[in-house]
TIROPA-361213 format. One record per residue (C-alpha): residue number from 1; residue in three letters; x, y, z. Coordinates in nm, 2 decimals, m for minus. Layout:
! TIROPA-361213
[NUM,'Ala',[X,Y,Z]];
...
! end
This chain:
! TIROPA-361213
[1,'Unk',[m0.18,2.78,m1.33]];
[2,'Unk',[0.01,2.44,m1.39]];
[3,'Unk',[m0.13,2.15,m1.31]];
[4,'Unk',[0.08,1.91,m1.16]];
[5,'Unk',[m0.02,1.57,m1.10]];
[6,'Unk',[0.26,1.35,m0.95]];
[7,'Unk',[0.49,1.37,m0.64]];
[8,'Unk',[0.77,1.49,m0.83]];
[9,'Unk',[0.60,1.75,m1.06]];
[10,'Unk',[0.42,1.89,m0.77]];
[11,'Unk',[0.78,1.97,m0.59]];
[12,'Unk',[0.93,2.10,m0.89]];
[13,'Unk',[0.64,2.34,m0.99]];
[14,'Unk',[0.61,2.49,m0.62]];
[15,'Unk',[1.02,2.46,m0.60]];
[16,'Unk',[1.01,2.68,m0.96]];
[17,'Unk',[0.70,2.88,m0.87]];
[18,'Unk',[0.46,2.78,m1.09]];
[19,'Unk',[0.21,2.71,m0.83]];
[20,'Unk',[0.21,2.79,m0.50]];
[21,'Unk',[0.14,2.51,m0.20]];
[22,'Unk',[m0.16,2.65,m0.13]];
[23,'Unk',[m0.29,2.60,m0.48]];
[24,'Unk',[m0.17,2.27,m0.51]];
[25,'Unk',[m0.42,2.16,m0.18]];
[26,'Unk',[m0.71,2.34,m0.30]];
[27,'Unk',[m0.72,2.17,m0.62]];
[28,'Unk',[m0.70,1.84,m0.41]];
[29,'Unk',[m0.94,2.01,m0.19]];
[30,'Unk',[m1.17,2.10,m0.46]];
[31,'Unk',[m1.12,1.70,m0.63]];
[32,'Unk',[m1.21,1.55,m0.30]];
[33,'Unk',[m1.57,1.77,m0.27]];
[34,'Unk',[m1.65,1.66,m0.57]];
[35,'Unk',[m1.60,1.29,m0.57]];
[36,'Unk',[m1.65,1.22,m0.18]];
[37,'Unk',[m2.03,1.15,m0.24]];
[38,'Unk',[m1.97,0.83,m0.40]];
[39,'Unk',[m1.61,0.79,m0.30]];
[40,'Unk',[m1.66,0.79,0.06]];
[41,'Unk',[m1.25,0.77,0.09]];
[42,'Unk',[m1.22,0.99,0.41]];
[43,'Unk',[m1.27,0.93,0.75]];
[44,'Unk',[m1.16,1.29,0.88]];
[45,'Unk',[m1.09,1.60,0.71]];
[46,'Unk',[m1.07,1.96,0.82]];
[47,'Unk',[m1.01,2.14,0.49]];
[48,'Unk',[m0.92,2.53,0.66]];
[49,'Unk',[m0.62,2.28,0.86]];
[50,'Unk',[m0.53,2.13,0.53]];
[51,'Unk',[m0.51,2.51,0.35]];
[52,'Unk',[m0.31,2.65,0.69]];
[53,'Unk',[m0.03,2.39,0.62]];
[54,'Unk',[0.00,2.46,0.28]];
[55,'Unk',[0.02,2.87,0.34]];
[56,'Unk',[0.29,2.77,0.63]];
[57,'Unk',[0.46,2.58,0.34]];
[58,'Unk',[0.44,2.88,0.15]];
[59,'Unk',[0.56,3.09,0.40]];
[60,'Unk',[0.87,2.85,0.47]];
[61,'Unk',[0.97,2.84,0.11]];
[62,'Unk',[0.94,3.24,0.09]];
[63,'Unk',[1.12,3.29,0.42]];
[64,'Unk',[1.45,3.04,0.36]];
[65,'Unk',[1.37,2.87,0.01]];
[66,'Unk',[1.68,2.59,0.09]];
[67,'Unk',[1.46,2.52,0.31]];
[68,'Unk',[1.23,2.34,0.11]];
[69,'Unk',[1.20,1.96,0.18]];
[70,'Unk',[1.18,1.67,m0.03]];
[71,'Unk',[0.79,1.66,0.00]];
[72,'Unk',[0.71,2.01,0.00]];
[73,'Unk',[0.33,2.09,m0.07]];
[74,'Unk',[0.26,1.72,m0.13]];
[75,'Unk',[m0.06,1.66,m0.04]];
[76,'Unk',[m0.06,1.32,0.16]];
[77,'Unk',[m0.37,1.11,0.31]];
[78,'Unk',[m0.28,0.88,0.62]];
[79,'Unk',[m0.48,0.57,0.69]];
[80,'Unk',[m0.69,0.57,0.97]];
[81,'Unk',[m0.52,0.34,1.18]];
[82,'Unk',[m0.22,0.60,1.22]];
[83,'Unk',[m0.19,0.85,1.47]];
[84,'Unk',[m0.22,1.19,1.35]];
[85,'Unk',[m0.18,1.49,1.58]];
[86,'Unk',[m0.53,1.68,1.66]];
[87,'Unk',[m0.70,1.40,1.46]];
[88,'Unk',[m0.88,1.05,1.62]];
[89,'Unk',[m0.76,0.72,1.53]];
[90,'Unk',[m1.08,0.56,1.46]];
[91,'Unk',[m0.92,0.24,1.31]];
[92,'Unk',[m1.24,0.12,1.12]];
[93,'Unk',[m1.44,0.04,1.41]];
[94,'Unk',[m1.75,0.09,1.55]];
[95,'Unk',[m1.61,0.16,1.91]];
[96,'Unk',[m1.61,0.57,2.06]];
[97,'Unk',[m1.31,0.75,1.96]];
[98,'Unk',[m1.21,0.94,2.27]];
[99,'Unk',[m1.03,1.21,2.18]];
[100,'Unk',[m0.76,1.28,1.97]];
[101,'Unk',[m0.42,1.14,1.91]];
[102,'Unk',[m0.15,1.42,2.08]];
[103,'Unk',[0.17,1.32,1.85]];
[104,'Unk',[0.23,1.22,1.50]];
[105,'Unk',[0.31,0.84,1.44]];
[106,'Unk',[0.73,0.87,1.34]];
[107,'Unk',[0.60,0.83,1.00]];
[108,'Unk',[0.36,1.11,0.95]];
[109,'Unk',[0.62,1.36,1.16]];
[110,'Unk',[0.85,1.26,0.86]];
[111,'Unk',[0.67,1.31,0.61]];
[112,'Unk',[0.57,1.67,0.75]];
[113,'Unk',[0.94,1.75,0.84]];
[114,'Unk',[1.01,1.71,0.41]];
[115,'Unk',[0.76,1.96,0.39]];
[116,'Unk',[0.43,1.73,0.30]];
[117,'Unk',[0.08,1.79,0.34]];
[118,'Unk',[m0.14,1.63,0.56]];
[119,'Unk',[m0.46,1.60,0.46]];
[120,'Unk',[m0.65,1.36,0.69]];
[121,'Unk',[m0.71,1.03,0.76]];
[122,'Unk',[m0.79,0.79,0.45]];
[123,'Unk',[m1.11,0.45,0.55]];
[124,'Unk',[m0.96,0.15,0.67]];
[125,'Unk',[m1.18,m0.16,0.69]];
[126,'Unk',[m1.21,m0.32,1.05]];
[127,'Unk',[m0.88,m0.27,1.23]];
[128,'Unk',[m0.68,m0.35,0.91]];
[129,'Unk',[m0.88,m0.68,0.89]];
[130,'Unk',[m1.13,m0.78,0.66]];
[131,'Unk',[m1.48,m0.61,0.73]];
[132,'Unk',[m1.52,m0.38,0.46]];
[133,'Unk',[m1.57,0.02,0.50]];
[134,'Unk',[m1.78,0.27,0.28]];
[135,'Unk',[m1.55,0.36,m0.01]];
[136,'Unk',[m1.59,0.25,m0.34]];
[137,'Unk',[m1.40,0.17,m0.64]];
[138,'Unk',[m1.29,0.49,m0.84]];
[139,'Unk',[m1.33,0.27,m1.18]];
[140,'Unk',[m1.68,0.15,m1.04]];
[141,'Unk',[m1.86,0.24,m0.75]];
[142,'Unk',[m2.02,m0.06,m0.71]];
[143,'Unk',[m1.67,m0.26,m0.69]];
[144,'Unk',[m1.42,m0.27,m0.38]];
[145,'Unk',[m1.16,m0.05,m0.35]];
[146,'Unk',[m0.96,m0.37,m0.19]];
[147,'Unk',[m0.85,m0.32,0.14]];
[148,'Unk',[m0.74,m0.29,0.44]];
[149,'Unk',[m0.58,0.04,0.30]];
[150,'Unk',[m0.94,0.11,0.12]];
[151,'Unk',[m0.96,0.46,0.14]];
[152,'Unk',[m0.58,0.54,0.06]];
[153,'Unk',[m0.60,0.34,m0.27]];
[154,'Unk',[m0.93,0.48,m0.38]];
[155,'Unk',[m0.81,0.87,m0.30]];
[156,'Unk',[m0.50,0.81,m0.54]];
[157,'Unk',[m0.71,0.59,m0.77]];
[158,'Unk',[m0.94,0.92,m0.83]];
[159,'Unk',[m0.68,1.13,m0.90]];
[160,'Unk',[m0.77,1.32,m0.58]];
[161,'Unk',[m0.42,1.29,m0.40]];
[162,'Unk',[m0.08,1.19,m0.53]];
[163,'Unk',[0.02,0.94,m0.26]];
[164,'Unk',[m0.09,0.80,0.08]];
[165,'Unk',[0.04,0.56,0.37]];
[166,'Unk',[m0.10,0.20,0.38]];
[167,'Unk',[m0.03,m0.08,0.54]];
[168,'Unk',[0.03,m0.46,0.48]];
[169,'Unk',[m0.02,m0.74,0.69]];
[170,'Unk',[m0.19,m0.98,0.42]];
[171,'Unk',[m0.24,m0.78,0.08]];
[172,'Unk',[m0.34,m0.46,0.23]];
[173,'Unk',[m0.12,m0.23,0.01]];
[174,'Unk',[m0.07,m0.43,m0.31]];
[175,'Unk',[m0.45,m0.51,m0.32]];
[176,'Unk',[m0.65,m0.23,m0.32]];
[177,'Unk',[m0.34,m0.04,m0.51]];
[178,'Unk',[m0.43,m0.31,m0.76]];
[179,'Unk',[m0.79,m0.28,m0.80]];
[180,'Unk',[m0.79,0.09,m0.84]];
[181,'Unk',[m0.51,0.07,m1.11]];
[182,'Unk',[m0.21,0.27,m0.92]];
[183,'Unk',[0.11,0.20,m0.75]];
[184,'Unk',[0.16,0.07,m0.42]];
[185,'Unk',[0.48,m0.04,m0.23]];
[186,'Unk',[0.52,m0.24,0.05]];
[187,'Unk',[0.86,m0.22,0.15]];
[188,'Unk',[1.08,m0.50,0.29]];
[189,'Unk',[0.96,m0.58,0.62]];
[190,'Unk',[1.11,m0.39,0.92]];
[191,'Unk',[1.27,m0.11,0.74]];
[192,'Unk',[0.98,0.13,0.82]];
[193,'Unk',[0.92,0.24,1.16]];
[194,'Unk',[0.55,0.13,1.34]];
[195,'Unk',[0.54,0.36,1.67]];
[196,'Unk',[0.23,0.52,1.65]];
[197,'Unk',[0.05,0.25,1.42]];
[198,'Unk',[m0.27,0.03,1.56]];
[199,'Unk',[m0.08,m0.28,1.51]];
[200,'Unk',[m0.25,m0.64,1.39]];
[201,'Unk',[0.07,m0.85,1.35]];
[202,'Unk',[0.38,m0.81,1.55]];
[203,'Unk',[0.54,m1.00,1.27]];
[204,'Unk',[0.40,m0.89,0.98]];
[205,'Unk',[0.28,m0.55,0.99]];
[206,'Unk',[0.43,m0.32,0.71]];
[207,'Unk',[0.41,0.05,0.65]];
[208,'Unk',[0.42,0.15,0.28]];
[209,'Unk',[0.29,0.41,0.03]];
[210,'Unk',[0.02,0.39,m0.23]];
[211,'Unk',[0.11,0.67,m0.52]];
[212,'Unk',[m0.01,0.77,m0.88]];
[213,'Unk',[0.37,0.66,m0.94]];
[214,'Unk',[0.69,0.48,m0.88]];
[215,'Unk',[0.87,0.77,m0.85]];
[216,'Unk',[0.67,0.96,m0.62]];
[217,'Unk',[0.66,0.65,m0.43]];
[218,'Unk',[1.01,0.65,m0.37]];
[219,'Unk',[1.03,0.94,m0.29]];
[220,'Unk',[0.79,0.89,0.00]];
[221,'Unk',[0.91,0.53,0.14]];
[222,'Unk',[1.30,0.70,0.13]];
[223,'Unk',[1.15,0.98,0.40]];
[224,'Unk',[0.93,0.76,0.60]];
[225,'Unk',[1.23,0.52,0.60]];
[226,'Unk',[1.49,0.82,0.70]];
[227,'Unk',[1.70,0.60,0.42]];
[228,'Unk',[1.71,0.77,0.07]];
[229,'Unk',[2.00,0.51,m0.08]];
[230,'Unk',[1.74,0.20,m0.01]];
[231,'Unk',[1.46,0.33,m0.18]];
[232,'Unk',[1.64,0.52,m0.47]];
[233,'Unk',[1.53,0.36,m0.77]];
[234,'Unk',[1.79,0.14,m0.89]];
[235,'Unk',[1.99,0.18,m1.23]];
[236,'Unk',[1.83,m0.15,m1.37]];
[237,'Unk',[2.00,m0.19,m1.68]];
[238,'Unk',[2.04,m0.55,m1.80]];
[239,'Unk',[1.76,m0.58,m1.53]];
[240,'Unk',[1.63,m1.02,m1.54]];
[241,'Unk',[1.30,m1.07,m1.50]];
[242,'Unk',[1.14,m1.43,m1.33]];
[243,'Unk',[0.81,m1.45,m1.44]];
[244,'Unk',[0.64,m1.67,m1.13]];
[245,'Unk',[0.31,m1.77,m1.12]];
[246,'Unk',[0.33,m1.93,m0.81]];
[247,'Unk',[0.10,m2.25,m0.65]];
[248,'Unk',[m0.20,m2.03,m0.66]];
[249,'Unk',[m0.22,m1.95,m1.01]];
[250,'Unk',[m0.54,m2.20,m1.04]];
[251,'Unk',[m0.69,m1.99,m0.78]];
[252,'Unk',[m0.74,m1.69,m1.04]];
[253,'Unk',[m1.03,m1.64,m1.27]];
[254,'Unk',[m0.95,m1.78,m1.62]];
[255,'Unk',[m0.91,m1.43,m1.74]];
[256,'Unk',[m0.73,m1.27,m1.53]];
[257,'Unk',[m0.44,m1.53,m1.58]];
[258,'Unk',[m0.47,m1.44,m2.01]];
[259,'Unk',[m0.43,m1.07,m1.91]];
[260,'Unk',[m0.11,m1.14,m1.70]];
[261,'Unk',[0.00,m1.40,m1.95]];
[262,'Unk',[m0.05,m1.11,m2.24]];
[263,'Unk',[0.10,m0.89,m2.02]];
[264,'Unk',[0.41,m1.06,m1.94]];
[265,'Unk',[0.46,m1.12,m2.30]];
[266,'Unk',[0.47,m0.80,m2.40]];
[267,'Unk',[0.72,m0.72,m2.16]];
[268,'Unk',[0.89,m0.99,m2.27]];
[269,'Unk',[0.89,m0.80,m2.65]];
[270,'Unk',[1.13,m0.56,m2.45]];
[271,'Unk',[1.28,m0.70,m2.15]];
[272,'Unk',[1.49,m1.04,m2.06]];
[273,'Unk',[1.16,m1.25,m1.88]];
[274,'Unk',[1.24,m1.64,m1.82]];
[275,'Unk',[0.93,m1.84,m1.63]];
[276,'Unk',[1.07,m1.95,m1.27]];
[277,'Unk',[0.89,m2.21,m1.05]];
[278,'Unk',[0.89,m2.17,m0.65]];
[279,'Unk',[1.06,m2.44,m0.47]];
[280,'Unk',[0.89,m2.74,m0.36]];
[281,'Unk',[0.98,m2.69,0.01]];
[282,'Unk',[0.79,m2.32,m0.03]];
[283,'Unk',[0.47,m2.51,m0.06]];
[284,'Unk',[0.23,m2.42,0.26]];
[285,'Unk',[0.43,m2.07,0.30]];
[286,'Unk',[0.01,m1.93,0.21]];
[287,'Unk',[m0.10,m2.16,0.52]];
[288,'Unk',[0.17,m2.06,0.74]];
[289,'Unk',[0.09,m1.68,0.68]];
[290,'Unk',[m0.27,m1.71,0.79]];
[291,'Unk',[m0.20,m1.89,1.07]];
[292,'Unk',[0.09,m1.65,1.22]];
[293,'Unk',[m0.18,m1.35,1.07]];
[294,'Unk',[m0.43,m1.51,1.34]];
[295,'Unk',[m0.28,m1.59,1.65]];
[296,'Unk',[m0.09,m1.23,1.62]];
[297,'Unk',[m0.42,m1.05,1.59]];
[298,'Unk',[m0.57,m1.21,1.87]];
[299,'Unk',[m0.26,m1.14,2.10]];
[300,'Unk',[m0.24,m0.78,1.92]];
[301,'Unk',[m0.61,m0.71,1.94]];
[302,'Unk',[m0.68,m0.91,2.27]];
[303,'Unk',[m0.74,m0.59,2.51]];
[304,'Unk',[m0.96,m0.45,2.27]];
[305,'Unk',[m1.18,m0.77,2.24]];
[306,'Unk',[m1.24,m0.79,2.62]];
[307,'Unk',[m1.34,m0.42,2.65]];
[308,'Unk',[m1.54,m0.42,2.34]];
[309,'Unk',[m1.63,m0.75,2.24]];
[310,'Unk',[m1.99,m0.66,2.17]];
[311,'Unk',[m1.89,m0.34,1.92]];
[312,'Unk',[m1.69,m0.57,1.69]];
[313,'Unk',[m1.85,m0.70,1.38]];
[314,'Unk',[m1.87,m1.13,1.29]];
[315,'Unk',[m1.57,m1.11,1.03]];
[316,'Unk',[m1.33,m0.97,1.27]];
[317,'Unk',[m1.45,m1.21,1.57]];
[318,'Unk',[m1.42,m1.48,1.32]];
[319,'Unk',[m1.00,m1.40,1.31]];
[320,'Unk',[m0.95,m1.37,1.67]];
[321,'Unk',[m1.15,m1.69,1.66]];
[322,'Unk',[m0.93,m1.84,1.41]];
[323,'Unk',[m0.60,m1.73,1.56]];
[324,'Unk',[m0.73,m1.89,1.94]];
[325,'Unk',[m0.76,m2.22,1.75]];
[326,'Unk',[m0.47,m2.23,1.56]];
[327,'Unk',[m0.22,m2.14,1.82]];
[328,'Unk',[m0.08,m2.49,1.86]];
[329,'Unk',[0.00,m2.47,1.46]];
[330,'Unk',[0.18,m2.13,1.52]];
[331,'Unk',[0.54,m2.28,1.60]];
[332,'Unk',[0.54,m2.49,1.32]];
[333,'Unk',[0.40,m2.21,1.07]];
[334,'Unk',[0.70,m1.98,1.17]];
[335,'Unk',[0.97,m2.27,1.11]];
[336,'Unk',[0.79,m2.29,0.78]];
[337,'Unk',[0.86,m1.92,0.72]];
[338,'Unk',[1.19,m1.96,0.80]];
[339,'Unk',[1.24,m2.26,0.56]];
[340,'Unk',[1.10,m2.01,0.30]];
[341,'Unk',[1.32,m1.74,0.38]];
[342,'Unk',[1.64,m1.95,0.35]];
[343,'Unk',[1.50,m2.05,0.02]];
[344,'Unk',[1.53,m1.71,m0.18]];
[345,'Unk',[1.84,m1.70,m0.26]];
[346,'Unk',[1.74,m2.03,m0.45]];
[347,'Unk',[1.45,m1.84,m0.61]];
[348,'Unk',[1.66,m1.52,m0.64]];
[349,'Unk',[1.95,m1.72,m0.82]];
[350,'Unk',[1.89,m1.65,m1.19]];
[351,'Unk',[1.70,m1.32,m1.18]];
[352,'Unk',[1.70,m0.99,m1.01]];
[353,'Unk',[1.32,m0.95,m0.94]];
[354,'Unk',[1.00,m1.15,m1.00]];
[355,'Unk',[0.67,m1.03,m1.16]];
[356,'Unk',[0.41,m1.25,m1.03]];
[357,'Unk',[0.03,m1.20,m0.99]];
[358,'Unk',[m0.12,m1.00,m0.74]];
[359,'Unk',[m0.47,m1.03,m0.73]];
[360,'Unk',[m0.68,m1.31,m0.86]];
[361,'Unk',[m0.92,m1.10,m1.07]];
[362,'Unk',[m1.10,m0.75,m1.13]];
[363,'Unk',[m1.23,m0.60,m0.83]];
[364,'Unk',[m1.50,m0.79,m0.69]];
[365,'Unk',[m1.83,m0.63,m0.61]];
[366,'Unk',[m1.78,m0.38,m0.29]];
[367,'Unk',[m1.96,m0.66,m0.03]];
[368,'Unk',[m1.63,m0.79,0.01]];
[369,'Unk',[m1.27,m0.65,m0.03]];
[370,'Unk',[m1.14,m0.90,m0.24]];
[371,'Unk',[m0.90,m1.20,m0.17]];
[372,'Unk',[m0.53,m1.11,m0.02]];
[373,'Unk',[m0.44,m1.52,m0.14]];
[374,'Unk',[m0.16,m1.40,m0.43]];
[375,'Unk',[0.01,m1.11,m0.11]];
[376,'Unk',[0.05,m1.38,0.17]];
[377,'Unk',[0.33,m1.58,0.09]];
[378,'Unk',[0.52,m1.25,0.01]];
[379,'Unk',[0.41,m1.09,0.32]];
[380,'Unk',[0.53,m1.37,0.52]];
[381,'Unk',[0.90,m1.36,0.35]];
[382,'Unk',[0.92,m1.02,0.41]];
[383,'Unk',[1.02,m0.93,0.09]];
[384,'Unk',[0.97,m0.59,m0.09]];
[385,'Unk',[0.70,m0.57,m0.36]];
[386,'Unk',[0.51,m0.33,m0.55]];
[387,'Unk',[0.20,m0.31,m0.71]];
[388,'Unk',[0.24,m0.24,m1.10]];
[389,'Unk',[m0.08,m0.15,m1.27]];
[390,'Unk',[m0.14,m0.08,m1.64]];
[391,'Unk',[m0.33,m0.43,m1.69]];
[392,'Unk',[m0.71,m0.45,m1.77]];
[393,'Unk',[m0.98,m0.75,m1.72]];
[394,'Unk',[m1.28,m0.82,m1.95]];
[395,'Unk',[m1.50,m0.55,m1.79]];
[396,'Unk',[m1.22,m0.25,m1.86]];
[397,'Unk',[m1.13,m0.23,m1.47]];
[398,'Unk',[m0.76,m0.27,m1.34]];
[399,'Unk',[m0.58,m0.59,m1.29]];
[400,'Unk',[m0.21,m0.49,m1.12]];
[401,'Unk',[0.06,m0.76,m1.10]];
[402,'Unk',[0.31,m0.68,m0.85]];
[403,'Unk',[0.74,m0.67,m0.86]];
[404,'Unk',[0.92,m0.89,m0.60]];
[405,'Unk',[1.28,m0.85,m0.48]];
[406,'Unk',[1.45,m0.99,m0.20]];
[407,'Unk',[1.47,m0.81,0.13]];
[408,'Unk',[1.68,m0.48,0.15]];
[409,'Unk',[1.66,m0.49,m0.25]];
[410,'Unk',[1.39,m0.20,m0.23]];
[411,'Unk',[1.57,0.03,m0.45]];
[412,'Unk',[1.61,m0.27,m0.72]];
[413,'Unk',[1.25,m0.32,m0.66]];
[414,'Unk',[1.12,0.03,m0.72]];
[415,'Unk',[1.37,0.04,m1.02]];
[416,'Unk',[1.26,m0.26,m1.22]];
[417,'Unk',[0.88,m0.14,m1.08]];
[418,'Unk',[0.99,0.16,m1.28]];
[419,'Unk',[1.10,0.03,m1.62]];
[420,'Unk',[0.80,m0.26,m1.62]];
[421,'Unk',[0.53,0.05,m1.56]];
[422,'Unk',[0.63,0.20,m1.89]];
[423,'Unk',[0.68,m0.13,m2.09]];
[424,'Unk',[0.29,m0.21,m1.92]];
[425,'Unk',[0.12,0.13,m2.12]];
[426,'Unk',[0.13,0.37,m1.79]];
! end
């Protein structure tokens, strides 16, 4: 039996009949027993469920193979702050789950009418926040996965599943995706729907996909997205690279910046890379993130506080905190956003995409889930970016830089994501 590995091979081999569905999830199946001890990446799985999907995939493609959909027999894992139908929504917590959800977020129904595989729902830390779950670090158990999207990253990272939904409101995506050395894509902001989602930020909230790679990736984000042209990966010949280290570079470990300074000039041994500098009036954008982040969470998670106030852990009463006291900064902090946002095309003017840092060292130990400072400011632009990994630190774990585009240029995004990938060693 092949062995596919990636999105696309796992299509084509079930498309040729290589390998049936059903094969395809108990490998997965068989990947997850095995590593879930120290793992810890799941907060529900029903394995017969799982194998019943696949053999109805099976069925479908035997029945009417043009039926087959762009996903079919891909195994996906959906974070656990996304309904799932016949699953609970725990979202990280410590509060009761009472029952479980009746209807598939639009997401996860799209993903399933391309013919994908759900396979449960992936750890999330506290409400998408900062509290940090179980999992562990595929590279190192004793290191963070990242979060919020913990378990997602860490399933992918262990070779355990080839792709699985996250979400961004900080770094959520592009962290954890860096820390356990894979791809993650968080799309331009709005352009994937939220219904069914446990929402933190009414702003700022952002579905995307963490995958083994950018093409599977894609692939994904083009479904969840019902848009295939967007999230196509652009032709990027002639592509122009800024490389930006942005006004948090001092924040990194000394290291870590040599390892994305090597990197980037390597890539430029192959590709056109010029250094770009962020405008002045972008200065503060970090600020202006965290305090929209806060006073959105407390609105967003308001209900929950005052029904379960004594169930939620210090870090997470600590935001809502935050975001009580910082409401009188919130007006200016979104005309600061809007200032940045006006300045891309400034930024944008002499280069398609930018390669900038995205995390400001190896994965810390798994206490904590490392620090989303090098994600805000894109967050808060809205912009698309993606995780690249294929950088090392000192200790041999990963240390992912991440492509930046400006909004709707997702397909140019995922295309330069693409072509930097193989220039990196993946």
């Amino acid at each position: 039996m092949t062995d596919p590995r990636h999105v696309t091979e796992i299509v084509a081999a079930i498309r040729s009949r290589q390998v049936t569905a059903e094969q395809v999830a108990r490998r997965c199946l068989d990947a997850i027993a095995e590593l879930e001890p120290t793992l810890q990446a799941w907060a529900h799985l029903d394995e017969e469920a799982v194998l019943e999907q696949a053999r109805e995939r099976d069925r479908q493609q035997a029945e009417d193979p043009a039926s087959v959909g762009l996903l079919h027999g891909v195994p996906v894992g959906v974070k656990d702050i996304i309904d799932v139908a016949g699953m609970p929504t725990g979202n990280g917590a410590d509060i009761p789950v009472d029952g479980f959800a009746t209807t598939d977020a639009v997401v996860v129904a799209r993903l399933r009418a391309e013919g994908a595989v759900i396979v449960g729902k992936t750890v999330t830390t506290e409400f998408a926040l900062f509290r940090p779950g179980a999992t562990t670090n595929p590279h190192d158990a004793s290191r963070t996965p990242g979060g919020s999207s913990s378990g997602s990253a860490a399933a992918v990272g262990a070779g355990t599943i080839p792709l699985a939904i996250g979400t961004q409101t900080a770094g959520s995506i592009v962290r954890p995706a860096s820390f356990c050395g894979i791809v993650g894509a968080k799309p331009t902001v709005g352009s994937v729907v939220r219904d069914g989602v446990t929402m933190c930020s009414s702003t700022l909230d952002t579905i995307g996909l963490l995958g083994s790679d950018v093409p599977g990736v894609a692939a994904g984000l083009s479904v969840m997205a019902s848009d295939p042209e967007s999230f196509t990966p652009a032709a990027v010949d002639g592509l122009r690279i800024g490389f930006c280290r942005t006004f948090e570079w001092g924040e990194m470990d000394r290291s870590a910046q040599e390892v994305v300074e090597t990197g980037v000039r390597g890539l430029a041994d192959h590709l056109d890379v010029v250094e770009v500098d962020l405008p002045m009036m972008m200065r503060g954008i970090v600020q202006a993130q965290q305090v929209i982040m806060n006073v959105e969470c407390a609105d967003e998670l308001a209900d929950v506080r005052e029904e379960h106030e004594a169930l939620l852990s210090p870090k997470l009463l600590q935001v809502l905190d935050a975001g009580e006291a910082w409401r009188w900064a919130y007006g200016p902090a979104t005309d600061h956003a809007a200032l940045g946002r006006a300045l891309l095309d400034q930024l944008f003017a002499e280069v398609d995409v930018i390669i900038a840092p995205a995390v400001l060292g190896e994965p810390p130990l798994a206490d904590s889930t490392g620090d989303p400072l090098l994600c805000r400011m894109w967050t808060l632009l809205g912009t698309p970016a993606i995780a690249v990994p294929g950088l090392t630190g000192p200790s041999g774990l990963p240390v992912g830089v991440q492509v930046i585009a400006p909004p709707g240029r997702d397909a140019i995004a995922l295309g330069a994501a693409e072509l930097i990938a193989d220039h990196l060693g993946i």
